[in-house]
Every structure is written in C-alpha cells, then in structure tokens.
C-alpha positions in Angstrom: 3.4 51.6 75.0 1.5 48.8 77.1 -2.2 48.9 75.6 -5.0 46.2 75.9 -7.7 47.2 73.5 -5.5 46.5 70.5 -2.8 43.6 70.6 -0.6 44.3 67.8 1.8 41.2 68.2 -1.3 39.2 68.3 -2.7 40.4 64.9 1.0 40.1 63.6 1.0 36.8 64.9 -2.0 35.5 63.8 -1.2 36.7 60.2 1.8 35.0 59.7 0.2 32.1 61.4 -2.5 32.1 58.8 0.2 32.1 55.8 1.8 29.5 57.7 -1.4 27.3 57.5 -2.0 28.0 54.3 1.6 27.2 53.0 1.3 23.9 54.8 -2.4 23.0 53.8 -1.4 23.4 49.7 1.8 21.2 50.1 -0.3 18.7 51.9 -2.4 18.8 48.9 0.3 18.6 46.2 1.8 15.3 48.7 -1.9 13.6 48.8 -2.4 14.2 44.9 1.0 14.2 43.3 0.3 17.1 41.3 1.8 20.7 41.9 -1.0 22.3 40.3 -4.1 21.4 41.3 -6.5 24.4 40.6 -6.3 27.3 38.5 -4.8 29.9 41.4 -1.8 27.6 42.1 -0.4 28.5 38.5 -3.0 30.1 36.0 -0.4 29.8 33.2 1.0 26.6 33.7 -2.5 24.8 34.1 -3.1 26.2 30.3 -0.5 24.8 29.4 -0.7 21.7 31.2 -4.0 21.3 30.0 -3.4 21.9 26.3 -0.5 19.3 26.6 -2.8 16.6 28.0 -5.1 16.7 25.0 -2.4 16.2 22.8 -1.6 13.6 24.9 -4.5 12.0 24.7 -5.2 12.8 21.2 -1.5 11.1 20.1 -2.2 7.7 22.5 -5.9 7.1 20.4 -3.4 7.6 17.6 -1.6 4.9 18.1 -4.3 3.1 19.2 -6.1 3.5 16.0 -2.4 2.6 13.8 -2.2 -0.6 16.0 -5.8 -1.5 14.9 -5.3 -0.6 11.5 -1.9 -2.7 11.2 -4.3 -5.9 13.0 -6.7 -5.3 10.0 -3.3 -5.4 7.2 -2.5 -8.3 9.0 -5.6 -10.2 9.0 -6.2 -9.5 5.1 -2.1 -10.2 4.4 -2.8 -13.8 6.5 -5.7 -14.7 4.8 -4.1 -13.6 1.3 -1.1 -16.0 2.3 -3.4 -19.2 2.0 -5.0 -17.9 -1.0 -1.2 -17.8 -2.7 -0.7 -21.3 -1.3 -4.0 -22.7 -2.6 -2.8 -21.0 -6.1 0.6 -23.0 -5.9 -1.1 -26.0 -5.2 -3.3 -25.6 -8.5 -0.3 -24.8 -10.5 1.2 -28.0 -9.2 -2.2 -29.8 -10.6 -1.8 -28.2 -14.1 1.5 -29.1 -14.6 1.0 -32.5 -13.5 -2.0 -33.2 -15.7 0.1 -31.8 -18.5 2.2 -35.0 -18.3 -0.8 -36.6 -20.6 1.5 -39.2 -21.7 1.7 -40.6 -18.3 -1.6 -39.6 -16.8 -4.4 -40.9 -17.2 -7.8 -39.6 -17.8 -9.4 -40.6 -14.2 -6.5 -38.8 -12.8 -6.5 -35.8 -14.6 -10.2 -35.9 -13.6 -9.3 -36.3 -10.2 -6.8 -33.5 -10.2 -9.7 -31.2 -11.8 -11.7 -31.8 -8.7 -8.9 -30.6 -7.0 -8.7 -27.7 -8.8 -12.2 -27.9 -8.1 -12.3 -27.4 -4.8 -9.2 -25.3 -4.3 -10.8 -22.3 -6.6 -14.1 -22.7 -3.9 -11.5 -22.7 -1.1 -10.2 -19.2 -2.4 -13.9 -18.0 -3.1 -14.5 -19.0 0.7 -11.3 -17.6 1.7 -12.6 -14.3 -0.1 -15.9 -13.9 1.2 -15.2 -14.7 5.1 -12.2 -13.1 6.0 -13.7 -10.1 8.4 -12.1 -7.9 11.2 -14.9 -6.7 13.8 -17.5 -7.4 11.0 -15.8 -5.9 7.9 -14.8 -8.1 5.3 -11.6 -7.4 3.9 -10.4 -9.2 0.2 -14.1 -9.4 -1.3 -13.7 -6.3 -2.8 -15.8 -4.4 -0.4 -12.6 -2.3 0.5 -11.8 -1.6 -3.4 -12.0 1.6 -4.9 -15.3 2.3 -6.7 -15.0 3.9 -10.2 -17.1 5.2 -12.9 -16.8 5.9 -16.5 -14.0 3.7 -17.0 -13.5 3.6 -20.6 -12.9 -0.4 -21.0 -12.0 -0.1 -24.7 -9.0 2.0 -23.6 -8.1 0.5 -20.6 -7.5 -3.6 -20.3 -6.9 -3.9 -16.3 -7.5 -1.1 -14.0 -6.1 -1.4 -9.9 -6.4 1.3 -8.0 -3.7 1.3 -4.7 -4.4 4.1 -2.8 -6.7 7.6 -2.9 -6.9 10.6 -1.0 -10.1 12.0 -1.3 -9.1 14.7 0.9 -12.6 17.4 1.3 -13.8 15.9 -2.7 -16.5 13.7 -3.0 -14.9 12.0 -6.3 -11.6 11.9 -8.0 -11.2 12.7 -11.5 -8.7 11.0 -13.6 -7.2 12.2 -16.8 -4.9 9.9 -19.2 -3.0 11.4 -22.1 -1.3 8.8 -23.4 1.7 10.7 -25.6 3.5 6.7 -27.3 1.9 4.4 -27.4 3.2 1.0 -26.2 4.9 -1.3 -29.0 6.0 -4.8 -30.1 9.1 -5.5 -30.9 8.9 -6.0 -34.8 11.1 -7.3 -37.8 9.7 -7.0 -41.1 10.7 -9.9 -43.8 9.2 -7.8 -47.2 9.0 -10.7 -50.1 6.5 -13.2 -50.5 8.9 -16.1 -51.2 12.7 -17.3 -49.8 15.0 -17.6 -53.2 17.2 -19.5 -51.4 16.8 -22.4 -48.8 18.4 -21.2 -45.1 18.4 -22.1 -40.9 17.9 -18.9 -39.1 17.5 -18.8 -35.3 14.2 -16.9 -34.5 14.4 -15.8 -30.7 12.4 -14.1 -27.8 11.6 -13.3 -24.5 10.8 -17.0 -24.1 13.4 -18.7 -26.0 15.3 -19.6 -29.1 14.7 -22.0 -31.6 15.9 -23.1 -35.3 13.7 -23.5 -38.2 15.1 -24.7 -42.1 13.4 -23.4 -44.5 13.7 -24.7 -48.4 14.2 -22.7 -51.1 11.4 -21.3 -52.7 9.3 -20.9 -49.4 6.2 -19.0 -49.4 5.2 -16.5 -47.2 2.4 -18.0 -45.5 4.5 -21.3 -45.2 6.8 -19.2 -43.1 4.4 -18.0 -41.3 2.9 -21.3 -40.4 6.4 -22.8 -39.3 7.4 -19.8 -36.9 3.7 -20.0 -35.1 3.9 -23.5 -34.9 6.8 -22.5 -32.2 5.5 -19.3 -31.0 4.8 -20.5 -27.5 8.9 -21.8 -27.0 10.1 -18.5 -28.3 7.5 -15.6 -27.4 7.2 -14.4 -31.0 4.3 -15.1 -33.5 4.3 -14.2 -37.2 1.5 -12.3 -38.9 0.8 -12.3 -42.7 1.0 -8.8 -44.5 -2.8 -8.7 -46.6 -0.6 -8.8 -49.6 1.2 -12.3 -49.3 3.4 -11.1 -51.8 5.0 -8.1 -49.5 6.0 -10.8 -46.6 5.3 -11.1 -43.2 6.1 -9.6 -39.8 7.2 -11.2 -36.3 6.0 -9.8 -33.2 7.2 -10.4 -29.8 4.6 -11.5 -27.3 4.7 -8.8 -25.2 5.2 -4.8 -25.5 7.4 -2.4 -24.3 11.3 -2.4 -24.0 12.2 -5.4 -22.1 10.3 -7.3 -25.3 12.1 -8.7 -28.5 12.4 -10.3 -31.9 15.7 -11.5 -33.2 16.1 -13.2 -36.4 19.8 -14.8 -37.2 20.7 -16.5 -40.3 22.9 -19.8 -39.9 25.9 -20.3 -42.5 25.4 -22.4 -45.0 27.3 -23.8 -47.9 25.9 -20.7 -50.2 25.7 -17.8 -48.6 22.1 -17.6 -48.6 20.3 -15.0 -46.3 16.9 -14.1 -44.6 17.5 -10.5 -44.5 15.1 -8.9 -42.0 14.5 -5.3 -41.4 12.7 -2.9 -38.4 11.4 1.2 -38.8 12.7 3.9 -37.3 11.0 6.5 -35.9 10.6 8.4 -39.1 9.2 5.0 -40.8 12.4 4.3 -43.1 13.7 0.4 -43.2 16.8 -0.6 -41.8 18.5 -4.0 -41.9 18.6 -5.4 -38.4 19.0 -9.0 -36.7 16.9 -7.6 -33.5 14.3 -5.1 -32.9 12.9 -4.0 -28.7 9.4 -3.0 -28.0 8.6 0.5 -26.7 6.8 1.3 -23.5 4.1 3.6 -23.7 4.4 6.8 -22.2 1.3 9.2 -21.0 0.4 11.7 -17.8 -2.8 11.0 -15.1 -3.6 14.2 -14.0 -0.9 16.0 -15.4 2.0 14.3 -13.5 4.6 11.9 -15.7 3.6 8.0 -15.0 5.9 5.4 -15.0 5.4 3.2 -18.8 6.4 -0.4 -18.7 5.1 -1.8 -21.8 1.1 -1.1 -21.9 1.6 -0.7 -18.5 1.1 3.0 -16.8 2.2 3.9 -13.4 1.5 6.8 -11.0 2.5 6.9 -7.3 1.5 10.1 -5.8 1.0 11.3 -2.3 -2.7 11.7 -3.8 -3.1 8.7 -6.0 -1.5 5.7 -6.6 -2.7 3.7 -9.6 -1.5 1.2 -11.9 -3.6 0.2 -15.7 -3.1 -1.3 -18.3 -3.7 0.1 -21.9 -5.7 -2.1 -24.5 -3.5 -4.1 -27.5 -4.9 -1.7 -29.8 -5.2 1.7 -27.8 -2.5 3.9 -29.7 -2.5 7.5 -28.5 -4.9 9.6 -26.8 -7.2 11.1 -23.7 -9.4 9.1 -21.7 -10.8 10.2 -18.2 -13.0 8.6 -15.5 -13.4 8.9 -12.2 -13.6 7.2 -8.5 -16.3 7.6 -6.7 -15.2 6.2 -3.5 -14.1 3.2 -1.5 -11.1 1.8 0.1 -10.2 2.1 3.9 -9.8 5.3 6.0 -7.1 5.3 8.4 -6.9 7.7 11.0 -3.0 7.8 11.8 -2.4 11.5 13.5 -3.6 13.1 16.5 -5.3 15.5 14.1 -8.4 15.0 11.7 -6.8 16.2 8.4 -5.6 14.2 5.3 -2.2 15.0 5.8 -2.6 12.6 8.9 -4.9 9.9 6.8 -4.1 7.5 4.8 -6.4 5.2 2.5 -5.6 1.9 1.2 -7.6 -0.4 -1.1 -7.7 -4.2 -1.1 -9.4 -5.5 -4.3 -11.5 -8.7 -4.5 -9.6 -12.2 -4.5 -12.7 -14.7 -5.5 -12.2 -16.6 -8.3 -14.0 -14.5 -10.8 -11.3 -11.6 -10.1 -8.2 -13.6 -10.1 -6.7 -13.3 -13.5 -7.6 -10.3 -16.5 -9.5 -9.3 -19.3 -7.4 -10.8 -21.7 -5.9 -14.0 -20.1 -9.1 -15.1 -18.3 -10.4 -15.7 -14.9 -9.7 -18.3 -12.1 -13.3 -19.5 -12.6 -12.8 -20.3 -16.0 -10.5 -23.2 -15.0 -13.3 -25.3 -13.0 -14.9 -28.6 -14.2 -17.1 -26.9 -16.7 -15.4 -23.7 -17.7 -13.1 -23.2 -21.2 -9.9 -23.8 -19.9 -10.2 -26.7 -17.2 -8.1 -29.8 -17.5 -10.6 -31.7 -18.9 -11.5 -29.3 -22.0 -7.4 -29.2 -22.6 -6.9 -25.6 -21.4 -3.8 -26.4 -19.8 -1.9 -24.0 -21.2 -4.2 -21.0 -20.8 -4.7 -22.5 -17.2 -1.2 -22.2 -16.1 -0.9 -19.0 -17.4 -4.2 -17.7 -15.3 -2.6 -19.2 -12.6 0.9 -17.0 -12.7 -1.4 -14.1 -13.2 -3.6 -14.4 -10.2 -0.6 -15.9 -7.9 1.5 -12.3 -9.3 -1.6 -10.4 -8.2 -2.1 -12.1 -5.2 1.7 -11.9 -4.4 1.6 -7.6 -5.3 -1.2 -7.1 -3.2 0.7 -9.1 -0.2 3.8 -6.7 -0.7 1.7 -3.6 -0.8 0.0 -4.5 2.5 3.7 -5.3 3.8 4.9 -2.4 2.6 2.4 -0.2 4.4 2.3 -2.2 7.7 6.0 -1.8 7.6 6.6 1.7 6.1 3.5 3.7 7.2 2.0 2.0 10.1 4.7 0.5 12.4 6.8 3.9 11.4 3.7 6.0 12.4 3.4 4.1 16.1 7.1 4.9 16.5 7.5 8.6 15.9 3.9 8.2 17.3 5.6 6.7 20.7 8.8 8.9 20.6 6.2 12.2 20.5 3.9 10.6 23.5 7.2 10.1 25.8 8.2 13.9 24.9 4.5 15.1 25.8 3.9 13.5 28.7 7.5 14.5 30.1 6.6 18.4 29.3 3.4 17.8 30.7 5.1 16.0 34.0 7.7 19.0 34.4 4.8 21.6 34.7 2.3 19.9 36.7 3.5 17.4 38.8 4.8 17.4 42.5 7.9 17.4 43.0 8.0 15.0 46.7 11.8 16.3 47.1 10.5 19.6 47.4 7.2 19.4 48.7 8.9 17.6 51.7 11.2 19.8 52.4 8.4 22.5 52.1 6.4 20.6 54.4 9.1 20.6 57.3 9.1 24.5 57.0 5.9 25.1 57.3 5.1 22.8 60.3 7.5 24.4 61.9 6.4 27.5 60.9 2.9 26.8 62.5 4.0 25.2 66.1 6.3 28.9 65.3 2.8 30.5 65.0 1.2 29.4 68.1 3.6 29.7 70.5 4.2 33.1 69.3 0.5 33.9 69.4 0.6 32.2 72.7 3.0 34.8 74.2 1.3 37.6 72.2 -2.1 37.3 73.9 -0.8 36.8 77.3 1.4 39.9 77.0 -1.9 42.3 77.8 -1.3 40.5 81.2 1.5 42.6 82.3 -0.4 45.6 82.6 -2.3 44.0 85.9 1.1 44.4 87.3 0.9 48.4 87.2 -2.3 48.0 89.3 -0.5 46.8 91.9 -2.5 43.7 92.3 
C-alpha cells in the first residue's frame, strides 16, 4: 500500500538509527575514559560492586602507607638505640681499663672518668632528641604508664606490648604459686674436726680453699666470701654459729648452682654438705640447682626463669621481675596507658592494631633497682672510677647494654615479623583488589573497538536507509501522471 501521511520505513529507520547512535556514542565514551562503566545505567550491579572494591582499595593502600611509616619510626628509634649500645661498649672498655690500677695511673683513670663522663651525657642526649615528625621516641614518652605497681613485690617491671582494645586501663593480676630459689647447700656444725681442700663452685667459677682442722663456722664463712665474686656463691651464717652455715648461689632459678667437692687427702677427712627436699628432710649432696618461680598474670601460665616472670599474649606482653624476698602470693596493678598505636589493616579494629612500647634509655633508666643506674657511675656518683666502684660499674654496664640490646631485638623483631609481613600480604591483597576491580569496570579497547566498527557502520547503515525511506513517498507522484 503506497501511503504518504505515515512513512513506516522511515520510523523503522529512524529507530534503529537512534540505537545505532546510541550504541556508538557509549563506546565512544568507554574509548575516551577507559572505563566500561561509567554511570550507574551502564551496569547498576557491577558499579556496586566496583565501588565497594575501590574503597577497599583505598582503604588497604593507606594501610600500607601507615605500616611503612610505622616501620620508618622502628627504624629511627632501632638507629638511634644502636649508638647508645656503642656508647655503652665504649664505657665498658673504660672500666675495664681503669681496673688495671696497677698500671694506671690516677690522672688517667681520671681521664677515663670524664669519658665515662661524657659518654653517659651522650646517651642522655641521644635519649632526649631522637624524634620522628615531632615525637620523641626512647625518652620514655612511648612507655607504658602504670599504676599501683606494688614495688615491694616487684624489683623491675617492662612492659612490651598492650592491647587496650575498647578499655580505658588494663588490669593485671600475679599469683605467684613457687617462689623463685637459690641454689642452697647446708654445712650443719659449727666447727671442721678435721682439716680438708674442697672445691666450692658456681655459675661463675671454681675455686679451692684448705681449711685446717678445727675451723670455725664463721672462719668458713669468711674464706668462701672472700672468693664469692670468682665463683658466684656467698656463704651466710646460720644465727646459731654452732648449727653451720649455708652457701647460696648468686642467682635464682634452675640454671643457678652450688657445688661443694671434697679433695682426697691422706685421712679421709670430709666436708659433708647437705640440700632439702621438697618436704624439708636433708639429704647428702655435692650440688644443689635453684628453682624458678612459677605464677599466672591474668590467669594465663607465664614463663619463670629464676625471679623472672614471663607472659606473651596476643593482649599483653610483659616481663618482671620478683623481689629477693617476695615468696608466694597475689599482687595486682594496672596500666593506664601509653605506648604507640599502629594502624596496620584497612579496618579500625584491634585485631588490625598493634601497640608497642619503647621505654626510656637516659642514664637514670639504664640499669635496675638492685644493681644501680647508669648515672650513678659519673664523676660524683657511688660507683664511678674514681670512688672504686669498678666492679658494680661493670656490672651496670652489662645490664643497661642487655637492656639496650633486648629492646633493639624487639623492635627487629616487629619491623621484621609484623610490619614488613603486614606490607606484604598487605601488597599481595592490593594486586588482587585492584585486578577484581579492573575486570568489572574497565574498558576492554579489544572489544570496544571492534564495537565501534559496528556501530559506525551501523549509522552510515542508518542514513542511507532513512535516506531511501523518505524519498520512497516520491513514487506516488508517478500515479499522477506527472
């Protein structure tokens, strides 16, 4: 039927014409932008997806950005702790050095106290200036904060780590269950009857002492502390003189001992020594072994070494250190807050934190309660080389340079283990993200090529077609005659 008021081919024409434009306008879009969805109608489901993916994208790359910044701070406070340790060897070179007395004399042993002098400022310095963006790192501003500590329980206290979690404080409880113990031998009578060489030993070393026959108590007692410091062992006098004496090693726990042998002589004589079981009974023995203490903080088993109590948790990881005379018992206390907060997940929960204290390295925190401090060793304090504190100095030395040197491994050992393992699977979890993310949303040029050949084609298609279509009302002139 030839009609002019409605041209069918036309309207079918222009339809498909219109598709065709529209087919070719979005893959011109996807070409110019890269992306195959670019508003909500080109894939409703896919941009929600797409979307949720690229904030966990972003969310795991401030991740690692914030895991790289905290392993820049561990390494900052682990380089500045690394001259503090070879400041410490330097003044353990000093005191051994002014220990030669016989060959020094006393202007140099003065002169190697103001060396000592101004290495124990250097490590105050040292202490008090090492910052990262403004925070100060081994002053003690990023130690743990406690209260209540019960100092007549406890003779050293370091808190590692803490998880506060949603609390504003974490409680503590100790229930020590042994208490920590000397090795002990037991020599019960008041006098020798007959002269004898024994080899008193320890920790530290052996040594031989004679003693004559008829030998008090107390002149034992004298002789074996005369040598206490070569062997690790010192005598104490029971109150009665006439019930003996006992030898104790220097330290506690079960890597500490006392071992008395008797040398053979020409009579047979003896020095019989004896130890208590657990039930209290004596039996004759040559060598006796400490015993670490044993206890629970906050109802978990800690690890005893000697007075020493050890708890690693994913919560709390502390390590004290129980007073000489502390025997068994509860204490609690509490921490109240400090250390550092690292954000190391692309979520804010403490399952993806992790806190880390740094305690203080001046000179008045270097050393313990019992030993004494770094600062006590300077021109003026008890044990500088000058007052003849030697001795004591050296040994305030090896405790700082061991705390010094634990604190280095336990930033290594988080830099290493936590924080460079974090930025890995942290990596690894980016790559995957950003692939899935990729596979949704962007272009794919292969395709969108192709696509764009079609539809081109498809539109020249169109308008030839709708070309022909609107002149084909034309035809009917041709039944006018004209």
């Amino acid at each position: 039927m030839a009609t002019i008021n409605t041209n069918v081919p036309a309207l079918t024409a222009q339809a498909y014409l219109r598709a065709a434009h529209r087919d070719l306008q979005a893959t011109l879009e996807r070409l110019a932008s890269g992306l195959k969805i670019n508003r909500g109608a080109d894939d409703p489901a896919g941009l929600i997806i797409s979307e949720n993916l690229r904030a966990d994208i972003a969310a795991v790359g401030q991740a690692i950005d914030n895991t790289q910044r905290a392993s820049l701070v561990i390494s900052t406070a682990e380089g500045a702790l690394n001259e503090v340790n070879a400041l410490l060897i330097d003044i353990q070179d000093l005191i051994v050095q002014a220990a030669n007395r016989g060959a020094m004399s006393d202007d140099e042993i003065q002169a190697n106290q103001l060396q000592i002098n101004s290495a124990v400022d250097s490590i105050t310095r040292i202490s008090n200036t090492t910052t990262f963006a403004g925070r100060k790192l081994i002053n003690g501003e990023l130690d743990y904060v406690t209260s209540g500590v019960p100092w007549s329980a406890i003779g050293a206290l370091q808190i590692h780590q803490a998880q506060f979690g949603n609390r504003t404080y974490i409680p503590v409880q100790v229930n020590v269950t042994q208490s920590a113990q000397h090795g002990e031998l037991l020599f019960t009578s008041g006098r020798l009857l007959d002269g004898v060489s024994i080899d008193l030993a320890g920790n530290l070393g052996t040594v031989s002492l004679t003693f004559r026959a008829s030998a008090t108590a107390s002149e034992m007692v004298a002789a074996i502390n005369v040598v206490s410091d070569a062997t690790g062992v010192s005598a104490v006098l029971s109150s009665d003189p006439n019930r003996g004496f006992r030898l104790l090693s220097r330290g506690f726990g079960t890597d500490q001992w006392v071992s008395v042998r008797t040398l053979p002589n020409a009579a047979g004589a003896t020095m019989d020594m004896y130890a208590r079981d657990s039930g209290g009974a004596l039996s004759k023995v040559e060598r006796d072994y400490g015993q670490d203490a044993q206890a629970t903080i906050n109802g978990a088993n800690s690890i005893g070494r000697g007075q020493n109590l050890i708890l690693n948790t994913s919560t709390l990881n502390i390590d004290l250190t129980l007073a000489d005379d502390f025997g068994t018992g509860s204490f609690n206390f509490a921490i109240t807050g400090g250390g550092m907060l690292f954000q190391v997940g692309p979520e804010v929960n403490t399952n993806l934190q992790v806190n880390l204290g740094i305690p203080s390295m001046a000179a008045n925190r270097l050393g313990n309660r019992s030993l004494g401090y770094l600062s006590q060793i300077v021109t003026g304090g008890e044990y500088s080389l000058v007052a003849g504190g030697e001795t004591r100095a050296q040994k305030i030395v090896a405790e700082a340079l061991r705390q010094v040197a634990a604190t280095r491994g336990r930033l290594g050992a988080f830099e290493r283990n936590t924080l460079d393992t974090n930025i890995n699977q942290l990596q690894i979890t980016l790559e995957n993200l950003t692939a899935s993310q990729s596979a949704i949303r962007d272009a794919d040029f292969a395709e969108e090529t192709s696509r764009l050949t079609r539809n081109q084609i498809l539109v020249n298609v169109g308008n030839t077609v709708l070309a022909i279509a609107n002149a084909t009302p034309q035809t009917v002139l041709a039944l006018l005659g004209s």
